[in-house]
C-alpha positions in Angstrom: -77.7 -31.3 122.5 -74.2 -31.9 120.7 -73.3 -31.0 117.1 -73.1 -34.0 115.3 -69.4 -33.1 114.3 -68.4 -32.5 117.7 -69.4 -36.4 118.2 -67.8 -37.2 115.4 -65.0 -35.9 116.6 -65.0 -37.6 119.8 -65.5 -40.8 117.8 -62.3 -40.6 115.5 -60.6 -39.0 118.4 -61.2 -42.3 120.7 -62.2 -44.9 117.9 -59.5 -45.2 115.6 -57.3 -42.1 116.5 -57.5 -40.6 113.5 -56.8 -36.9 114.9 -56.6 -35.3 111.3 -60.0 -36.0 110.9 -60.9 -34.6 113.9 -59.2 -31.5 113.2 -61.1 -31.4 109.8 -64.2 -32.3 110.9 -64.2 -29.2 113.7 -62.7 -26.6 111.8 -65.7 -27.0 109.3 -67.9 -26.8 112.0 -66.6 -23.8 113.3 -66.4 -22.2 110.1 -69.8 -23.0 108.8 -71.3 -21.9 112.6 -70.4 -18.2 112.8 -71.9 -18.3 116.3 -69.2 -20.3 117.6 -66.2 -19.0 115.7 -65.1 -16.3 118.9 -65.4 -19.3 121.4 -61.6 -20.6 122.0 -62.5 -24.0 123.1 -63.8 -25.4 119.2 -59.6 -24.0 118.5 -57.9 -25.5 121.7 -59.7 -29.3 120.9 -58.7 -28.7 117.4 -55.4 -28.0 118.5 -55.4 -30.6 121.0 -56.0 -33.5 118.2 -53.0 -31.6 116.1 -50.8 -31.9 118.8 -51.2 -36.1 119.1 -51.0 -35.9 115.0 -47.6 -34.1 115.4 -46.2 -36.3 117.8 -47.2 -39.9 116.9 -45.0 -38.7 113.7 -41.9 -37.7 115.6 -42.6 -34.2 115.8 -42.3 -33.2 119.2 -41.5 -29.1 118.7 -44.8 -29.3 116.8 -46.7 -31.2 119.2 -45.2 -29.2 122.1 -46.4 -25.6 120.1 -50.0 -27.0 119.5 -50.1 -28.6 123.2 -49.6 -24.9 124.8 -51.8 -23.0 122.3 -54.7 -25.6 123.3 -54.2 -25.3 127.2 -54.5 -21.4 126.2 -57.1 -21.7 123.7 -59.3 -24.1 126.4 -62.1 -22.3 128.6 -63.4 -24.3 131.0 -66.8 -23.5 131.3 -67.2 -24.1 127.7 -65.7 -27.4 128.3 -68.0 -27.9 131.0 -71.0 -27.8 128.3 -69.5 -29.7 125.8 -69.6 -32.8 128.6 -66.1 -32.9 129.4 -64.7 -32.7 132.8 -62.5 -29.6 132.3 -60.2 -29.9 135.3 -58.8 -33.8 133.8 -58.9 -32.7 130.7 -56.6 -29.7 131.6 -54.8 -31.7 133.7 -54.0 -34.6 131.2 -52.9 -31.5 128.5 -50.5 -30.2 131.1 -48.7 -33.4 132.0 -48.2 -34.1 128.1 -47.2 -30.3 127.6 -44.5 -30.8 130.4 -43.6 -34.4 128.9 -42.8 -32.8 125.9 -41.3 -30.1 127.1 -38.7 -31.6 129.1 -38.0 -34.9 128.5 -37.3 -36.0 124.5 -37.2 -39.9 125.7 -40.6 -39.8 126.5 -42.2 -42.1 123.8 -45.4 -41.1 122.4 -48.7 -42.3 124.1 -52.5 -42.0 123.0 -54.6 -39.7 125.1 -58.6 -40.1 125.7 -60.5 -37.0 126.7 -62.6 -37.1 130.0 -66.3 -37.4 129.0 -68.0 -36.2 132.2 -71.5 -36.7 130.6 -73.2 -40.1 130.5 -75.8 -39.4 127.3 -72.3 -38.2 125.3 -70.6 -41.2 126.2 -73.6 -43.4 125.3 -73.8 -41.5 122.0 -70.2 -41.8 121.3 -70.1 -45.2 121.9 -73.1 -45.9 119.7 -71.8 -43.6 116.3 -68.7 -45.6 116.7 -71.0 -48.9 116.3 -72.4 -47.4 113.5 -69.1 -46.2 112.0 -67.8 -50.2 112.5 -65.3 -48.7 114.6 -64.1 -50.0 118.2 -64.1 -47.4 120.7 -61.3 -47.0 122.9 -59.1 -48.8 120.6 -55.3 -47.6 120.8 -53.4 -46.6 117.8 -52.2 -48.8 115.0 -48.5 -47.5 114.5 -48.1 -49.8 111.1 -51.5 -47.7 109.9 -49.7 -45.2 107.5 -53.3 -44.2 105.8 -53.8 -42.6 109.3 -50.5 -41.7 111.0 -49.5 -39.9 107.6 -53.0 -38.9 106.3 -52.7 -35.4 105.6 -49.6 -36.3 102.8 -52.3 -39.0 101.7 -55.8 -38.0 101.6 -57.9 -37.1 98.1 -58.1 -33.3 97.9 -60.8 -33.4 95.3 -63.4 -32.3 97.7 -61.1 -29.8 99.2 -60.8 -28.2 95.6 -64.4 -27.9 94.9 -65.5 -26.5 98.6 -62.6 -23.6 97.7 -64.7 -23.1 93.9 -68.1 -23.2 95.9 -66.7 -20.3 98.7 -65.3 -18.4 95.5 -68.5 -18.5 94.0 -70.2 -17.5 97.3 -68.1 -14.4 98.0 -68.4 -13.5 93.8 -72.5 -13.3 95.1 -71.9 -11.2 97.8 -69.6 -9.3 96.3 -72.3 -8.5 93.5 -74.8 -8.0 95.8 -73.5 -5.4 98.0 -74.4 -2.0 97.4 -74.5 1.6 99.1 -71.9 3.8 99.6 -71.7 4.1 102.7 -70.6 0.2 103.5 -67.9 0.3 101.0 -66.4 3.7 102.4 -66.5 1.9 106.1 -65.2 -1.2 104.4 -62.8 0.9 102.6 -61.9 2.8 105.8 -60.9 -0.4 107.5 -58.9 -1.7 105.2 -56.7 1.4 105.2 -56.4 1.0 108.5 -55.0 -2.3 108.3 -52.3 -1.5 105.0 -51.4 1.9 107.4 -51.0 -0.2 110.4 -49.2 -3.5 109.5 -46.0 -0.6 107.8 -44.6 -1.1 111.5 -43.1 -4.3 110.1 -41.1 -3.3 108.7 -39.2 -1.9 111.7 -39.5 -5.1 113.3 -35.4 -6.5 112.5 -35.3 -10.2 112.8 -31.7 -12.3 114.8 -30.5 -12.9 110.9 -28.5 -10.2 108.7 -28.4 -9.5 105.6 -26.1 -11.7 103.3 -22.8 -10.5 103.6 -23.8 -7.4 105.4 -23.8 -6.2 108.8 -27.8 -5.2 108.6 -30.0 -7.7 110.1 -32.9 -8.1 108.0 -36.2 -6.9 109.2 -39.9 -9.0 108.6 -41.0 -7.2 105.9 -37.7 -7.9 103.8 -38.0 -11.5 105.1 -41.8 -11.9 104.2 -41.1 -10.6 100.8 -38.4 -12.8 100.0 -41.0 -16.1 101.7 -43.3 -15.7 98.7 -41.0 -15.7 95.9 -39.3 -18.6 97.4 -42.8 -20.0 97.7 -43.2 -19.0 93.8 -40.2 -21.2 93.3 -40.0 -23.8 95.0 -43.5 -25.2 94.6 -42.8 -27.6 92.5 -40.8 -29.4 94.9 -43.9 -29.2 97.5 -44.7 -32.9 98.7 -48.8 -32.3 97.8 -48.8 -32.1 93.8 -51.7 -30.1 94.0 -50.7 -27.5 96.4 -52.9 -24.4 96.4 -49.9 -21.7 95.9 -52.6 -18.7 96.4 -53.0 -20.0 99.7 -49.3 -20.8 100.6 -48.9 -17.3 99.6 -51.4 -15.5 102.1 -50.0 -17.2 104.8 -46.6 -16.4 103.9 -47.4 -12.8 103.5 -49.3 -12.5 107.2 -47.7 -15.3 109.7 -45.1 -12.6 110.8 -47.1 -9.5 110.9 -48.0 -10.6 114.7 -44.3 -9.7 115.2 -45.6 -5.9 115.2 -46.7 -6.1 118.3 -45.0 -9.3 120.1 -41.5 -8.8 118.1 -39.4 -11.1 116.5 -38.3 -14.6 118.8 -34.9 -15.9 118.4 -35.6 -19.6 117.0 -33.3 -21.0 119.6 -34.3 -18.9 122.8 -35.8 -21.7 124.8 -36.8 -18.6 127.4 -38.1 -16.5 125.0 -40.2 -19.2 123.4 -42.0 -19.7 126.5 -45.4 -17.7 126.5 -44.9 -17.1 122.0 -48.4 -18.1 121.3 -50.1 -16.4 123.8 -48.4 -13.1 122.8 -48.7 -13.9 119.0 -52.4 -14.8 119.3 -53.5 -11.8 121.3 -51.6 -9.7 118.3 -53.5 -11.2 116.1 -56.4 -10.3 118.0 -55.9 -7.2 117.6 -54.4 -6.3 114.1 -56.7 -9.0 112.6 -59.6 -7.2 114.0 -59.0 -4.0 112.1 -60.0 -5.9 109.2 -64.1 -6.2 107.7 -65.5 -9.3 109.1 -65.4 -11.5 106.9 -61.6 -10.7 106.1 -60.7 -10.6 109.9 -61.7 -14.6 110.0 -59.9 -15.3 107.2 -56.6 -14.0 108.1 -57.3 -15.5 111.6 -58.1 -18.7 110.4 -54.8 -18.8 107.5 -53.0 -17.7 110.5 -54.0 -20.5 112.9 -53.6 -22.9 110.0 -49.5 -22.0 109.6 -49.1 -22.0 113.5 -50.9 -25.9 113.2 -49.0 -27.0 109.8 -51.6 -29.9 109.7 -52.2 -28.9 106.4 -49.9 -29.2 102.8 -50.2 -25.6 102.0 -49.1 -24.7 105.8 -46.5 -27.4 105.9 -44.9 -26.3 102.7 -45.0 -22.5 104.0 -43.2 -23.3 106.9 -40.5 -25.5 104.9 -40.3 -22.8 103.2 -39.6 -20.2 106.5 -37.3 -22.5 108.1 -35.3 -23.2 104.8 -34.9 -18.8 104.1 -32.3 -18.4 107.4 -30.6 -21.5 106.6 -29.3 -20.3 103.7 -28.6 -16.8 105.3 -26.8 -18.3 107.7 -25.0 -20.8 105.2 -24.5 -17.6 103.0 -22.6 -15.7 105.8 -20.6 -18.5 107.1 -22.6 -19.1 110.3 -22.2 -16.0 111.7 -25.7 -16.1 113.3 -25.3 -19.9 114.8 -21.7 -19.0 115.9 -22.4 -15.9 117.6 -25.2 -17.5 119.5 -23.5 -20.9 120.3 -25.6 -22.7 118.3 -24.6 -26.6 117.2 -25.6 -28.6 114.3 -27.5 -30.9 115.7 -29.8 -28.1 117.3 -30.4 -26.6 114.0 -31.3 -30.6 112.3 -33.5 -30.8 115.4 -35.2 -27.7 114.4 -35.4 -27.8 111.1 -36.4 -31.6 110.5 -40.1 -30.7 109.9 -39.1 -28.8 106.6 -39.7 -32.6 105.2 -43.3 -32.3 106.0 -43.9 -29.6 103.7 -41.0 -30.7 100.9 -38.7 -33.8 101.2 -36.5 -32.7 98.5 -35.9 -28.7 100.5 -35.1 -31.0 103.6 -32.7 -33.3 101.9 -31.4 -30.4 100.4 -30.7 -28.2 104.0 -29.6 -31.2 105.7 -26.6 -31.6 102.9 -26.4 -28.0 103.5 -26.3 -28.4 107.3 -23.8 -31.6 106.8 -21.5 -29.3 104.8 -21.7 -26.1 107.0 -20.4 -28.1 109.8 -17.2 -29.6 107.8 -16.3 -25.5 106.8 -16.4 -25.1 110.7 -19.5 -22.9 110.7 -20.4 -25.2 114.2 -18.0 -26.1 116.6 -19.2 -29.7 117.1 -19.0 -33.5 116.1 -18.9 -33.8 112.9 -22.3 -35.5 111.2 -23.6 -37.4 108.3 -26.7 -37.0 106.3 -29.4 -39.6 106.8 -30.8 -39.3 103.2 
């Protein structure tokens, strides 16, 4: 009745609370099961274990961003089928949402999914026997292999699934003939380079270095992947997969065509982001063929997540890029907007996920910016 990775899931979601494996072990589901890949629900519970990842690590604007995007993401009747009860379940997402939302002393707290269904329980219960895994068992904090997993794990198997999925799209590549399918295919595409121009017309809170001009997405986007180029080399995964870093660089901001640019700080404006930016990528993703529509979505969902090296190192890398605009031009940006040091350290802290080096490097930055009087606050010192 249940996929044997959704009980999986369930399992390292309860058992030992490794949520990275849960997010791992679903996203291949839904990307081997094309039947299942427009249902939301397989995104929000992916979400929902990326969201405890985040914060048992201390990131809480992480945790918060993947917290709303699964209460979004979450259908209920779907839910319903999968054996959990949806109304708790929504319940119990809300109440950690708001926690994190509104009050920073909150410490972090494991969080166990509402199994309405006997016969999934039972089954749960029993692949965590067989696993040799307690169920219900609340996290380790000292357990690094898990807490920090995605910094950890062996990528060789990642590395050859990417050369088996090159070699499946060189075969279908090969084998697709007729005219008429590559003119459609064709069409769309052109469709897609026409439409995604508007970017750049969409002008971003951060000017130009020593100019007046504020600097628009497409300008910003450019200037992402040669950083990404780089900087690589100071990624904290050795074997980062720089193609990869470099399509989600090129396409995390084209959502901005129809939901426009946020300001980083605007705690208002923040409110309802993912909902907007998801339904645009509903819509400019689906110009696309098929099979490129899916991947775009999925590299897109991936960056919004940053469970991943190659998406933790793109966003080090996006944070980092208005930092030194900013830096550049004196604070102009923070000043004019009243922003203090500490918010942008608060902000920024997760570059260090992707890149330890770029963070140690923006928080000497940050520490030095405030000493030119580029913040009008306390002064602080560096922590590393």
């Amino acid at each position: 009745m249940y996929p044997d990775e959704y009980v999986d899931y369930m399992v390292h979601f309860h058992a030992d609370r490794d949520w990275f494996e849960c997010h791992e072990l679903l996203e291949e589901y839904w990307k081997r099961h094309p039947a299942d890949r427009r249902s939301k629900t397989w995104v929000g519970l992916i979400q929902t274990a990326v969201s405890l990842y985040h914060h048992r690590r201390g990131n809480r604007a992480g945790a918060l961003k993947m917290a709303t995007a699964a209460l979004a993401n979450a259908d209920d009747a779907h839910l319903s089928e999968l054996g959990i009860d949806a109304a708790k379940f929504r319940e119990e997402l809300e109440r950690r949402r708001a926690m994190l939302a509104h009050d920073e002393s909150a410490p972090f707290s494991d969080m166990d999914i509402p199994i309405a269904d006997e016969s999934l329980l039972r089954r749960c219960v029993e692949r965590s026997a067989e696993l040799g895994l307690e169920w219900g068992r609340p996290s380790d904090p000292a357990d690094r292999s898990v807490a920090d997993k995605h910094t950890l794990r062996d990528r060789s198997e990642v590395v050859e699934a990417r050369r088996r999925e090159a070699e499946r799209r060189r075969r279908k590549r090969e084998g697709e003939r007729g005219m008429e399918h590559v003119a459609s295919r064709l069409e769309r595409q052109i469709a897609f380079i026409l439409e995604i121009d508007k970017l750049k017309h969409v002008f971003r809170k951060s000017r130009l270095i020593r100019s007046e001009r504020f600097e628009n997405d497409a300008e910003h986007t450019w200037h992402l992947a040669v950083m990404a180029v780089l900087l690589a080399e100071h990624a904290n995964e050795p074997e980062l997969d720089l193609l990869k870093v470099l399509k989600m660089l090129l396409i995390h901001d084209l959502v901005e065509i129809d939901a426009g640019d946020t300001f980083a700080y605007d705690e208002k404006g923040l409110e309802g982001k993912y909902e907007r930016e998801k339904a645009a990528a509903d819509r400019l993703f689906g110009l696309l063929p098929d099979d490129q529509r899916d991947e775009f979505q999925a590299l897109w969902e991936e960056f919004e997540a940053r469970a991943t090296a190659e998406a933790a190192f793109a966003a080090a890398v996006d944070r980092l890029q208005p930092m030194l605009f900013n830096y550049e031009n004196e604070g102009q940006s923070w000043k004019e907007h009243g922003i203090t040091s500490d918010r942008v350290l608060a902000r920024n802290r997760q570059i260090g996920e992707g890149s330890e080096t770029l963070w140690r490097y923006a928080e000497r930055m940050i520490v030095e910016a405030e000493k030119r009087g580029f913040f009008s606050n306390e002064t602080i010192e560096p922590k590393s």
